[in-house]
N, C-alpha and C positions, 0 to 999 in steps of 0.2 A: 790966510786963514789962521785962527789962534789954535793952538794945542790945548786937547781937550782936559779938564781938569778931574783930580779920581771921582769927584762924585759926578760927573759928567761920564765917565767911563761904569759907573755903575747904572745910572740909569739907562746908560747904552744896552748894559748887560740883560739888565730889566726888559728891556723893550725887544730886543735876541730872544729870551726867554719866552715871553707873553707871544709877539707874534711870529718870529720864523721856525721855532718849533713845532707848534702845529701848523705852521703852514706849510715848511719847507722840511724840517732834518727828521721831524721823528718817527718819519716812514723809512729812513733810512737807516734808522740803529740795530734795528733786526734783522737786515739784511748784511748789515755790518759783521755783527755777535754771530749770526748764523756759518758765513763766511768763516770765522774766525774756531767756528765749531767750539766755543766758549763751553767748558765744564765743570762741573760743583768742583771745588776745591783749588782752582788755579788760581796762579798769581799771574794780574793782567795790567797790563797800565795803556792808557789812553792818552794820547799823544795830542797837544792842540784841543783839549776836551771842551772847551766853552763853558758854558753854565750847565753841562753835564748830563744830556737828552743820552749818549753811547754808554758812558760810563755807569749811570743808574740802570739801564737793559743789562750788562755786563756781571752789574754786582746781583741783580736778580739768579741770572744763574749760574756763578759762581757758588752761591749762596752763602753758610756762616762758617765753612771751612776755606772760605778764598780769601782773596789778597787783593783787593781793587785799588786805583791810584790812576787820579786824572792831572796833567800837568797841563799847564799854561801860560803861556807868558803875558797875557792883561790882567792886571792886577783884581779890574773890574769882575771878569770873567768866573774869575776862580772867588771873590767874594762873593759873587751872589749862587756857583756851586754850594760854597759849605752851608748856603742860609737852606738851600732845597735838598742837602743831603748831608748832616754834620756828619754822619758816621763814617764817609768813606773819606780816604784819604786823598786831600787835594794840595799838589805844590805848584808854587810858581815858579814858571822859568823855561828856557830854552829848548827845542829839540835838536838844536845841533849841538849841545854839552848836556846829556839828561843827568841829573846826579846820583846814577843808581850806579852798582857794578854791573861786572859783566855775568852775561846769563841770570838777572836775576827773575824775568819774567817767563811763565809759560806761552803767552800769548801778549803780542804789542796791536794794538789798532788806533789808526789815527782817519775821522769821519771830516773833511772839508777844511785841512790844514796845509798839506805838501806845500800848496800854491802858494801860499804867503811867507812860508819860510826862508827866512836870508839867506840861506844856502843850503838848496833840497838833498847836492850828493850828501853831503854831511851830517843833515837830520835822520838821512836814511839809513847812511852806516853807523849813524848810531842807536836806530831803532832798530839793527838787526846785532849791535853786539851785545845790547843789554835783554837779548833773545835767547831761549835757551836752545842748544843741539835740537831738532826735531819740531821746535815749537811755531806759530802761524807768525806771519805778519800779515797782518789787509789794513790797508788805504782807499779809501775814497778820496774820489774828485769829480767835480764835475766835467758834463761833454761842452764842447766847445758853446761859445755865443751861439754861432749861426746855425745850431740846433735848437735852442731856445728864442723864436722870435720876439716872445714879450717883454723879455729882458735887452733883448738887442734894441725895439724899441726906445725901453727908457734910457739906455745908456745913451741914445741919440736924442734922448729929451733933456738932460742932464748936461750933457757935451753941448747942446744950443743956449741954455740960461745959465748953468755955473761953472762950467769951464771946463778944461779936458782935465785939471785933476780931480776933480767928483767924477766924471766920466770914469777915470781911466781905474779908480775905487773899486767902482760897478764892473768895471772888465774883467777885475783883478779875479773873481772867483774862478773864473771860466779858461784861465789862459794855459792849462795841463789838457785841455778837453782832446788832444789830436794823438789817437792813440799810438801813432809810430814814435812820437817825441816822447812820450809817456815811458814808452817801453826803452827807448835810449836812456831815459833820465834814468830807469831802473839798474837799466845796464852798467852805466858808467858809476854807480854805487856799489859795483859789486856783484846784482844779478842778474844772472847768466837768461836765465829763462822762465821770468813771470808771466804766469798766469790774468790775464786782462778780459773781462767779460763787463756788458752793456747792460745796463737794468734802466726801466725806465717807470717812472711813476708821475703824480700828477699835484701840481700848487693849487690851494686854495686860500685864500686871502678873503676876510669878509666883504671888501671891495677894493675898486682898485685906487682909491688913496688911500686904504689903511697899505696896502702892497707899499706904494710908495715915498709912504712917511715912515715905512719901517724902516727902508732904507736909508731914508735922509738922516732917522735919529736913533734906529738901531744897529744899521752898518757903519755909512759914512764916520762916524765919530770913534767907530772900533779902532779902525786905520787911519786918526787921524786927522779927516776931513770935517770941518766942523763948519756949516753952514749958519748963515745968520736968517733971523725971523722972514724977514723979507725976501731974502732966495727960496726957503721951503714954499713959503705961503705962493709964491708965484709959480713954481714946481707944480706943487697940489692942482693947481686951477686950471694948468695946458696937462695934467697926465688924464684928466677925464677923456679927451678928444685924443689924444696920441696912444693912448689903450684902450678905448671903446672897443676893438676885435675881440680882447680878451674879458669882456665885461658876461656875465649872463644875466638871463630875463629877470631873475631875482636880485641882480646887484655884486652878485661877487665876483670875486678874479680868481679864473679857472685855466690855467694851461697846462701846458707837459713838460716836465723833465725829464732829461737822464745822464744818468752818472755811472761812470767807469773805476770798477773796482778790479783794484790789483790784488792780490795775494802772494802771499811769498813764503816758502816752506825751506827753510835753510839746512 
């Protein structure tokens, strides 16, 4: 499979933005911000920010005495950030080397990143040293597949027509979802005893190929995977029949999620 090119990675971004935001995260940035007890005038930075659904909640109520700053390492991600938000401050780049000092932030939050990071103890201790004494950290992640059936579905539609690496793509959000491992991972970073509670809320998708082609051409290509005409268009035509459960009377794709948020008070 070729490696996606930047304007391939932006239109990725584009397509992240348009449909898994309101389908999938932007129920999740106020529970994020909330968590994170975000207030006027702090300085916050978002970890893994995307095209920036956390980080504009964030700077809402930090408001024009705060400090907002979303980092990311696709290039794509963070350009199509500054085009939806020029005034806050977007970098690119790492969570396991962030280039801030230490304690420069009040609050760190990172909303559907840990998973994908090359090496999570690392990003962690470094999202807790650029923490200030007292200040919050909350991560999201999502609960495991086999809480999600309609996802576990297509991954089993994907793993049959384009192979186990588009497959294992699709796995990749879900593989923190087991809260004992969750809570080791925290551990072995340094904390002793986070805080882990279960929230659950609900996908809408206008149907269930727009669900699916968000994937092929809004995820897949984020991480990577880059699909040819002919593998989508064949995708498309068996995810009618292998997601009909999650179809409603009107046509759209309706199921449930839920995502485990940690917090961490250092």
């Amino acid at each position: 499979m070729n490696e996606p090119t930047p304007q391939a990675l932006i239109d990725a971004a584009n397509a992240y933005e348009a449909l898994f935001v309101p389908a999938l995260f932007g129920q999740w940035a106020t529970k994020v911000a909330d968590a994170a007890q975000i207030q006027p005038g702090q300085r916050v930075l978002d970890v893994a920010c995307g095209t920036g659904v956390l980080t504009r909640e964030v700077t809402l109520r930090t408001g024009s005495t705060g400090a907002v700053t979303g980092i990311d390492p696709s290039p794509g991600m963070v350009a199509v950030a500054k085009q939806l938000a020029p005034a806050i401050e977007w970098r690119e780049g790492a969570a396991e080397s962030l280039p801030f000092p230490d304690q420069s932030f009040d609050a760190v939050v990172s909303q559907f990143g840990l998973m994908f990071f090359m090496d999570r103890r690392q990003a962690l201790r470094e999202m807790l040293r650029v923490l200030v004494p007292g200040g919050r950290l909350v991560v999201a992640v999502w609960d495991s597949l086999e809480t999600m059936p309609a996802y576990a579905a297509e991954v089993a539609l994907l793993e049959q027509t384009a192979g186990r690496q588009a497959a294992d793509a699709l796995r990749a959000p879900f593989v923190l979802g087991n809260r004992q491992h969750l809570a080791t991972l925290f551990s072995e970073a340094g904390v002793a005893s986070p805080e882990i509670t279960t929230h659950h809320g609900t996908a809408q998708f206008p149907s269930i190929r727009t669900m699916v082609e968000a994937d092929l051409r809004g995820w897949l290509p984020v991480v990577g995977v880059v699909l040819t005409e002919d593998q989508i268009r064949r995708i498309l035509d068996e995810a009618e029949k292998a997601l009909s459960p999650y179809a409603t009377a009107d046509g759209r794709a309706v199921f449930k999620l839920s995502v485990h948020l940690v917090i961490v008070r250092p």
